[in-house]
C-alpha positions in Angstrom: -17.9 28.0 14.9 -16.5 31.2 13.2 -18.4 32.8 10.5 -16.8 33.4 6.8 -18.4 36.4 5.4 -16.7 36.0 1.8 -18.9 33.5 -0.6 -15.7 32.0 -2.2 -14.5 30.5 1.6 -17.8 29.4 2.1 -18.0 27.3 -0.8 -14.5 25.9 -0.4 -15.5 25.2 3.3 -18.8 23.3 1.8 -16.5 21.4 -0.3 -14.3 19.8 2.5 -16.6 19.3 4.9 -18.5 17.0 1.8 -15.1 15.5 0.7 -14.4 14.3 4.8 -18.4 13.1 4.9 -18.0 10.9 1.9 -14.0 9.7 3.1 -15.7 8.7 6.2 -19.0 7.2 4.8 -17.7 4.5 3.0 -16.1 2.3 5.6 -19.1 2.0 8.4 -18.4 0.3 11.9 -21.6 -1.8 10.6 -20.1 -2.9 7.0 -16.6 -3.6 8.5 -19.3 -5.9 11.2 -20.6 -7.4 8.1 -17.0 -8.0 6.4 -15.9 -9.7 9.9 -19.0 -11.8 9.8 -19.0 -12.8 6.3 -15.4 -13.6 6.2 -14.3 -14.1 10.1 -16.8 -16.3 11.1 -18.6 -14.5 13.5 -18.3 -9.8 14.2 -16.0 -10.4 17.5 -13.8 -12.4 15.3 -11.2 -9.0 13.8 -8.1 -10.7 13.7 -8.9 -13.5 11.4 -6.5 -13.0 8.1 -9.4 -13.8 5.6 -11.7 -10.8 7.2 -8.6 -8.5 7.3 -7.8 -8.9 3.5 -12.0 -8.3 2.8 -11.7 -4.9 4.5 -7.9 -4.4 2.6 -9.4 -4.8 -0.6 -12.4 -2.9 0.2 -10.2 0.0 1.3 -7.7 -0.4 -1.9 -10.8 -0.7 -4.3 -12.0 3.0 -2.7 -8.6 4.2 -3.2 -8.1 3.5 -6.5 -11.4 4.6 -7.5 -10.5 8.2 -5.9 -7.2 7.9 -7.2 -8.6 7.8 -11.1 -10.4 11.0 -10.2 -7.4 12.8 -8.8 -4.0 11.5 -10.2 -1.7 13.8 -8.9 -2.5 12.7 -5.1 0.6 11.0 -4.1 0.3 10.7 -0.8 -2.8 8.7 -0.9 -0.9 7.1 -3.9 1.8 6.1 -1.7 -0.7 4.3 0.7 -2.2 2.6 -1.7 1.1 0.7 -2.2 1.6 -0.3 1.0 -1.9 -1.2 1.9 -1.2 -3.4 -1.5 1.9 -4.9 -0.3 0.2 -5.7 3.1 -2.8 -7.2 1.5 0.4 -9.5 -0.4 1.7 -10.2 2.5 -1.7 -11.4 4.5 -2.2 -13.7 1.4 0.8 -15.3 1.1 0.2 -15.8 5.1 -2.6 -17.4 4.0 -1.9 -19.6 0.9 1.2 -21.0 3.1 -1.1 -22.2 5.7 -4.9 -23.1 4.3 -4.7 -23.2 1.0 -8.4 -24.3 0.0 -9.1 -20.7 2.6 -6.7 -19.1 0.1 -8.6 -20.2 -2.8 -12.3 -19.5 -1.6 -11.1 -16.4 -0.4 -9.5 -15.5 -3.8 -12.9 -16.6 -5.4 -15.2 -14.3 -3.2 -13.4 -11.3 -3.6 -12.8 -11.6 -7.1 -8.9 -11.0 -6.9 -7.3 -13.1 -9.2 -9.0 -13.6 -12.9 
């Protein structure tokens, strides 16, 4: 690793190398376990839709909460919408084809009020 000999570069190095710690931090291998558990039945199970929309939502809810903090990131605005519009998708998947899944799903994660 180089070393910065100016106090300013160091400081702004601090601050990214916190920023990617706490971007990374949120989402563990062991809380997305959890989510596939609670939601997929059992942690193998990663491709069941009601698991996939717990993690979406837990992703969107981050986002957003960065996005109040920095409004004029637009890029992370733009994935925000389409991690929306997939999480719209994946529950209109779902109230098509289980709709009592639909609605304890909806229930759990608090989505519609």
């Amino acid at each position: 690793m180089c070393t910065i000999y100016k106090s300013k570069y160091n400081s702004t190095f601090a601050a990214i190398i916190k920023i990617i710690s706490i971007k990374m931090s949120y989402l563990t291998s062991e809380s997305k376990a959890n989510y596939f558990s609670g939601f997929g039945g059992n942690a193998k199970n990663t491709g069941s839709i009601e698991a996939q929309i717990a993690i979406l939502t837990e992703k969107i809810n981050h986002i957003s909460n960065h996005l109040s903090t920095n409004k004029k990131d637009f890029s992370t605005q733009r994935g925000l919408m389409q991690m929306v519009g997939k999480r719209k998708s994946l529950l209109a998947y779902l109230s098509k084809h289980n709709l009592t899944g639909y609605r304890s799903l909806i229930e759990k994660l608090g989505l519609r009020k």
